[in-house]
N, C-alpha and C positions, 0 to 999 in steps of 0.2 A: 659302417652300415652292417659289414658283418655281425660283429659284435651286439648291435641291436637284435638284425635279424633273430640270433643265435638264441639271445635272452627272450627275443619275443615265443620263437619256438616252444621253450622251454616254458614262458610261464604258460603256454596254452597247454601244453600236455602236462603241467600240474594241476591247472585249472580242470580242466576234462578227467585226470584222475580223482580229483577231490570233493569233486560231481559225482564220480560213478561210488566213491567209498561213503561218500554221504547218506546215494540212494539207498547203498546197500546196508548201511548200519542201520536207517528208516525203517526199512524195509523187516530187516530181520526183529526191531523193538514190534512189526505191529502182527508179524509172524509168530513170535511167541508170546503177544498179546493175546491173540487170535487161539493159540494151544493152550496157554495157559486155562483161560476166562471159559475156552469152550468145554474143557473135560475137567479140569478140577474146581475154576472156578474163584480161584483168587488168586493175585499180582503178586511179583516179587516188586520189595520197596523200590528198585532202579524203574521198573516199567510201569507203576503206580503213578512215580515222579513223572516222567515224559507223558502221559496218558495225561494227567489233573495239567500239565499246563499245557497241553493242545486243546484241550477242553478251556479251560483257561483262557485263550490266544481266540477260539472259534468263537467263543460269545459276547467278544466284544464286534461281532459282525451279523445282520437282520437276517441273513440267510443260514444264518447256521441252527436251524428249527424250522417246523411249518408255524405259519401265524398261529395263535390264540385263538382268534375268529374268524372262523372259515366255515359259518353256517350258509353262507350266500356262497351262489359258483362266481370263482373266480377265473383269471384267464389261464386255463393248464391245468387245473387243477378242481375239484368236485368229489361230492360226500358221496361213497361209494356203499349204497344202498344194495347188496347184496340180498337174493332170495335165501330161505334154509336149504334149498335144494345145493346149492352153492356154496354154504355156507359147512355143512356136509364133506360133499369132495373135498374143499381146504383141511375140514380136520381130520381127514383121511389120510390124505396127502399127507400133513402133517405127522400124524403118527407113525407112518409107514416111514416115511425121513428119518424123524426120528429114530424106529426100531431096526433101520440098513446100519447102524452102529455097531449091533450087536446083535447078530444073530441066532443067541444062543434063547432071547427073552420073545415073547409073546405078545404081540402088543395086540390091546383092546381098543377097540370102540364100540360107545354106548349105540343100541338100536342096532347092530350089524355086526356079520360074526365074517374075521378074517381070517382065512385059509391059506397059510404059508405053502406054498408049491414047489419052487424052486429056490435055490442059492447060489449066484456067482461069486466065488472066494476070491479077495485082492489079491493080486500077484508081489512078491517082495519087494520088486521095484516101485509100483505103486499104477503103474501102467494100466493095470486093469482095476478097479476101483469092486468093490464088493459091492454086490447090485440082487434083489429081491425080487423076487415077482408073487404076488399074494393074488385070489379071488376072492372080491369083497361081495357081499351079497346082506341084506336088510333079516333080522331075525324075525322081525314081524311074517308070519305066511300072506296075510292076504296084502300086505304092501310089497312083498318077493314076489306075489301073481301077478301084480298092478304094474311093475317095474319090469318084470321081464315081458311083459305084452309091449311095453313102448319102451324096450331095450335100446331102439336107435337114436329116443330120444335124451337131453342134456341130462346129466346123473343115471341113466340106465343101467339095469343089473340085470347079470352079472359082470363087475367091474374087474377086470385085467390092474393091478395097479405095478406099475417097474418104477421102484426107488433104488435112484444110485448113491452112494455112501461118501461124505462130504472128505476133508482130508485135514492133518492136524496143521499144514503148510499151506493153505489156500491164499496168501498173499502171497508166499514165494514163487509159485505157480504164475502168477499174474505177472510179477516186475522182473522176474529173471529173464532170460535169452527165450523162456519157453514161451513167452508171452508176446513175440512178433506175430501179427496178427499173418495168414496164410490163406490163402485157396482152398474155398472147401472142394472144390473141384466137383465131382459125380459126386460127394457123398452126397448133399441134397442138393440139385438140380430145379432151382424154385423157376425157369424161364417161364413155364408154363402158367405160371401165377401173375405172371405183366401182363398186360394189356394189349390188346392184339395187333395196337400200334409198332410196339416196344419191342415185344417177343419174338418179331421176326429178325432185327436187329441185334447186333450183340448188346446186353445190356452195360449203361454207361459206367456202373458202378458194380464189380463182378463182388459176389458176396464172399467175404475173409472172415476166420474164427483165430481166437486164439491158438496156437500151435499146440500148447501141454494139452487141452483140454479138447482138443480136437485129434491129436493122437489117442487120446483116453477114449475118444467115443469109437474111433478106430477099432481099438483091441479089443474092445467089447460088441461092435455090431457082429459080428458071428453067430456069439452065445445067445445076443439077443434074440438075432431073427429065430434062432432056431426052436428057442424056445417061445414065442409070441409066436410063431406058425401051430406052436404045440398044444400050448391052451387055450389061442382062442378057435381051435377045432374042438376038443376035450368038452369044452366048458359053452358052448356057442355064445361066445361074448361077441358085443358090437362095441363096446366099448374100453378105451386102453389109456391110463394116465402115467405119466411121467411123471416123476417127483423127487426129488434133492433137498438137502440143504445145504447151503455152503458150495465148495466146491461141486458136489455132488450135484447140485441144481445146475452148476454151469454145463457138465457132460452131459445131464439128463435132456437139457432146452436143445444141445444140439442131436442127440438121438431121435427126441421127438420132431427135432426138424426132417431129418432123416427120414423118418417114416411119413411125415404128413406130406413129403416131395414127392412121393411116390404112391400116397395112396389113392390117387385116380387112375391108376395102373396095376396095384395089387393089392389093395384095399379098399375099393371102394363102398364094403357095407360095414368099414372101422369107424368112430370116430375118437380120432386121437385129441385128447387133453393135457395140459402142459401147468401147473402148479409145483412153484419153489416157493425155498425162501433163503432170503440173505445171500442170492446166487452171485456170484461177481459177472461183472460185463463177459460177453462172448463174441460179439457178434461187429462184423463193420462193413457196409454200414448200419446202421439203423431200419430191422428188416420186420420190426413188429409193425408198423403199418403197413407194410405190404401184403404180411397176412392179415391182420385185421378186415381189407379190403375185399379179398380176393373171396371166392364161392366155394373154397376148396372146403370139404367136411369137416367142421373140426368143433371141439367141445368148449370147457373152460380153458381158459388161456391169462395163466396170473404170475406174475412176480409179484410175492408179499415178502415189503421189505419194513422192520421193525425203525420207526425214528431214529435218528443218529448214529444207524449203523452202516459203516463205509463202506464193507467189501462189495456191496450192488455197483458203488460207483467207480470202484478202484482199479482204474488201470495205473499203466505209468507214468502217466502224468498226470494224476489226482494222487499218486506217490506223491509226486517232485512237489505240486502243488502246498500239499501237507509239511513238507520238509521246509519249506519258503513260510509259512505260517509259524514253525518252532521255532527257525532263523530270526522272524519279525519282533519275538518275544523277548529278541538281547537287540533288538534294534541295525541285525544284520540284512542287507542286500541279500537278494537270491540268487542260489549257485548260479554259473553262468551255464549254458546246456553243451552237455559233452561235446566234444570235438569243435568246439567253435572258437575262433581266436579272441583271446585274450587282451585286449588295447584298450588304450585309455578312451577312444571314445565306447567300445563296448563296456567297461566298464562305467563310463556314466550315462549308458542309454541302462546298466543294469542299478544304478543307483537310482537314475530316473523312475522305475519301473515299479521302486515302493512306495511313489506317490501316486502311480498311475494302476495301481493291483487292487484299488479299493475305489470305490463307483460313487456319487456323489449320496449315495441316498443307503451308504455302511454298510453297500454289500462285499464280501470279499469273493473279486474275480478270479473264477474256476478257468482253466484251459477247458479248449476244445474237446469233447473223451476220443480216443482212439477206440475204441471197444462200449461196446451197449447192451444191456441186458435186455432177455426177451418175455417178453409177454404185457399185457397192460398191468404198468405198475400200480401196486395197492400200499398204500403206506399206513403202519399202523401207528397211534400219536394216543398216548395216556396225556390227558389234559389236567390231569390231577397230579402231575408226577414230581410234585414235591408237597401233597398232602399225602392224606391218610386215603389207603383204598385208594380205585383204579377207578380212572373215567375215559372208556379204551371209546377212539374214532378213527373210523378209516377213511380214507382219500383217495380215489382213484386219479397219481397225476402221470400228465404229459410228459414224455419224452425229454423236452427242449426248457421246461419247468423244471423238471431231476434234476439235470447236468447242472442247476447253478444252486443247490445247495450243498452246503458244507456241515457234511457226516463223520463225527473223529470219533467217539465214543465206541470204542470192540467192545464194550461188553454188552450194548445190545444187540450184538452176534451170535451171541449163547443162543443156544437149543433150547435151555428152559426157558429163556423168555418170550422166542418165538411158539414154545407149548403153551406158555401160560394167555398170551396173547391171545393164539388161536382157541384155546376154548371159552373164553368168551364171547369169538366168533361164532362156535358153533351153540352155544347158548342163545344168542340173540341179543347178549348184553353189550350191547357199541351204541353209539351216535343217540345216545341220551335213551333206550328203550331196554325193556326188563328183563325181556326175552323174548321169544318167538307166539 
């Protein structure tokens, strides 16, 4: 009995080590995926290979795309008809993202002249993330007179915009020890946003953030407040947008959570707007229908995330998930989950598991997310994307509709392809029309 005991032991803590070295070889291929593809732009042949067969492994499964025909609404899911006014802030947002990389360049947008104001320099550790604060305002005068008369109202000038600077390690952030989700505790305080049933009560489900990215918003609420008290006196703006890409979106969604907690208390003639893209999950639990809901001031409110790019969905268990799809591709069982014992029946409830991880109808079943991204998601879908030229549509989907699609493809995580994206958004040219 010893003896067994002894060996049982033991396979379980090889088993549970060879879980954690699996996640973390995963992890690090989709990490320098993720550095390589975003700032130079092309694969070394080893992460070409692992990339072309998850790709590979994901298409032999329905959910790993949006349908082809998704002109009618279906359940979760609907063609996200966007105004120009809207359409505007994104490629604002966007550029501004964009230009928190490199502070040295100038970024333009057509129609509207940006005025760089301030600069937060990242700190070596990476703690404090390089973060922008620009006033956008229309070059046109008599649509700058038009706009600052109804400044309060959605797209008002003069716009406040604070983009935070994504990171070359935005999966390692996610799956490491930094990514136990935590108490946001006082930083944003949403009780006031439940329901006057709810809100006397402590609430049943207290709101967690990722810890790395919730330390990042940390180190930087300082500088922020200090300087968002500073322009929007300076400049008498009503309005203030948050924006990231990449990691940068996930600090950003939680500063702007930050601020919209409180601004029925020290803002209440701000309105705070919130525009990412490609931002990884932050949040637990699932807090954008709470704001959606609630009365509290607030402007455009978007995660735009490009087709088949995973970091929106990617906690550590849309890792693990992902690892059990490469596994499936040599016909292997899925690791067993760390620290769990090792026996022959867990091992055939784990052999079981690869008949049971595919849905009758070819979907491959996603775990539960521990972590969720904020804002109504906007997914963008080139319908032409294996013709010639671009046939770009977006989707505004549900929550509960996300979490069961399967996104492997990093490389439309690139920057460019979210620029090239959005300014067809801000042209008009989506969902089959010419322009605006």
């Amino acid at each position: 009995a010893t003896f067994l005991a002894t060996n049982h032991n033991s396979a379980s803590i090889e088993a549970s080590q060879a879980t954690s070295a699996a996640l973390t070889e995963l992890s690090k291929h989709l990490d320098t995926c993720l550095s390589e593809v975003d700032f130079e732009g092309n694969l070394s042949g080893q992460h070409r290979t692992i990339e072309r067969r998850l790709t590979v492994e994901a298409e032999k499964y329905v959910n790993c795309s949006l349908d082809q025909d998704l002109d009618a609404a279906q359940d979760g899911i609907k063609k996200w008809h966007c105004t120009k006014e809207e359409a505007d802030m994104v490629s604002i947002a966007m550029k501004m993202s964009d230009a928190a990389y490199d502070n040295e360049r100038e970024p333009e947008e057509e129609g509207f002249r940006l005025e760089k104001q301030w600069y937060i320099p990242a700190t070596v550790t990476g703690t404090t993330k390089a973060t922008t604060f620009t006033i956008v305002n229309p070059k046109n005068e008599s649509t700058s007179t038009e706009a600052a008369r109804n400044s309060k109202d959605e797209g008002g000038f003069p716009l406040l915009v604070i983009a935070v600077k994504g990171s070359r390690s935005a999966v390692d952030w996610m799956v490491n020890s930094n990514g136990t989700p935590r108490s946001v505790g006082d930083f944003c305080n949403l009780s006031h946003l439940l329901p006057p049933t709810r809100s006397a009560t402590k609430h049943p489900d207290p709101v967690k953030a990722h810890s790395g990215f919730l330390h990042c918003a940390h180190a930087l609420l300082p500088q922020v407040r200090q300087e968002l008290h500073k322009l929007i006196k300076e400049f008498n703006t009503h309005n203030v947008l948050f924006t990231g890409h990449s990691a940068g979106g996930a600090v950003a969604s939680l500063l702007f959570t930050h601020f919209l907690s409180i601004s029925h208390r020290d803002y209440k003639n701000i309105k705070f707007s919130l525009v990412t893209f490609g931002a990884p999950p932050v949040t637990s639990p699932d807090i954008t229908p709470l704001l959606l809901r609630s009365k509290v001031h607030r402007g455009t409110f978007l995660a735009i995330c490009n087709e088949y790019d995973p970091v929106p969905r990617a906690d550590s268990e849309y890792i693990r998930s992902l690892l059990d799809l490469h596994r499936s591709a040599y016909g292997l069982p899925p690791l067993p989950e760390p620290n769990k014992a090792t026996s022959s029946t867990a091992i055939s409830q784990c052999m079981d598991s690869i008949r049971r991880r595919v849905t009758s109808t070819g979907e491959w079943i996603l775990p539960t997310p521990v972590l969720h991204p904020l804002g109504r998601l906007i997914i963008l879908k080139d319908r032409n994307a294996d013709g010639d030229g671009m046939d770009l549509y977006t989707y505004e989907v549900k929550g509960e509709r996300f979490e069961k699609l399967l996104f492997v493809k990093v490389a439309a995580h690139r920057r460019g392809v979210y620029l090239e994206n959005v300014e067809r958004v801000r042209k008009g040219s989506i969902n089959g029309w010419e322009g605006w």
